[in-house]
C-alpha positions in Angstrom: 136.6 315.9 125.2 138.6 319.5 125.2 136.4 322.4 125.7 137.2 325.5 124.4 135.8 329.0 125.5 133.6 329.5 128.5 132.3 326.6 130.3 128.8 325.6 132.5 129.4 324.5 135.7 126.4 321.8 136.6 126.3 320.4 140.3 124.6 317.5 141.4 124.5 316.3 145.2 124.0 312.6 146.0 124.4 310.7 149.0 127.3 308.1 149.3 125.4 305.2 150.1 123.1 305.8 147.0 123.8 302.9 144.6 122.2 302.0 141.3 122.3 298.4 140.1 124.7 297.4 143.1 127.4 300.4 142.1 127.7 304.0 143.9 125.7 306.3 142.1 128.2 308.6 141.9 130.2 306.6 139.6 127.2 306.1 137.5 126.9 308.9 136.8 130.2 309.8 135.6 130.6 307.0 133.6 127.2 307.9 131.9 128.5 311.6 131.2 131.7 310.3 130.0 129.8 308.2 127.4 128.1 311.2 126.6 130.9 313.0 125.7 130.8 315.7 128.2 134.5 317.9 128.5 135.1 316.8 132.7 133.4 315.3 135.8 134.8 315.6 139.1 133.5 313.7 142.4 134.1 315.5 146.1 133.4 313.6 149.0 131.8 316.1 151.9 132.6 316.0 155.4 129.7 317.2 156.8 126.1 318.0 155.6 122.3 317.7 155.4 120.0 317.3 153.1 116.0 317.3 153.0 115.3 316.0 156.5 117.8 317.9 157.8 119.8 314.6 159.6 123.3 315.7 159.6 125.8 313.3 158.3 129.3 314.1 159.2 133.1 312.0 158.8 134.2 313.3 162.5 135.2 309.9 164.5 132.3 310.6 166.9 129.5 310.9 164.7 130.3 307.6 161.9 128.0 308.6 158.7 127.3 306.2 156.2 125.8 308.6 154.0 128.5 311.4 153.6 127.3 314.3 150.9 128.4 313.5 147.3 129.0 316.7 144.9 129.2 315.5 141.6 131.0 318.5 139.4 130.1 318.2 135.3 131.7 321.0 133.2 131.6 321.4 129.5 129.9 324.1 127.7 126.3 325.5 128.4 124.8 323.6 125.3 126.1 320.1 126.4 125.2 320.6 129.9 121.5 321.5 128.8 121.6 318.2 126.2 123.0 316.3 129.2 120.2 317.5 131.6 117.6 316.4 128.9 119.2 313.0 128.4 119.3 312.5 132.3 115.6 312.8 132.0 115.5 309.8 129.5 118.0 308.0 131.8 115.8 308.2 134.9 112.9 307.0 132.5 114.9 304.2 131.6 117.1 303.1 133.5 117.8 305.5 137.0 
């Protein structure tokens, strides 16, 4: 979908060894917000980062991660991103 004016930027972080229903999460995710019509989805693999137990996971050749940080990027206007964060609620209800 083209989006026209000014845009909502949403962010959500995963890890890359999170998987729903034998698939990365990550690509879940953006083919749910694609079927919810949203303008753009971008995925950016990180190199290095931690999260809530504050184990770093890096991509250098002497520390091998696993988990590498996810940032999934969702853009589209500030009412679709709010519909989309409402739905997400029904999806993790249903399905997540």
């Amino acid at each position: 979908m083209r989006m026209e004016g000014e845009g909502k930027l949403l962010r959500v972080f995963v890890g890359e060894s999170d998987t729903w229903h034998g698939r990365p999460l990550y690509e879940a995710i953006v083919a749910r917000v694609r079927e919810e019509g949203l303008a753009g989805a971008t995925v950016i693999r990180g190199i290095e980062g931690f999260g809530a137990h504050s184990r770093i996971h890096s991509s250098r050749i002497l520390r091998l991660s696993q988990d590498l940080p996810i940032v999934i990027e969702l853009v589209d206007t500030a009412e679709n991103i709010d519909a989309c964060c409402r739905s997400s609620t029904r999806w993790s209800a249903r399905a997540w």
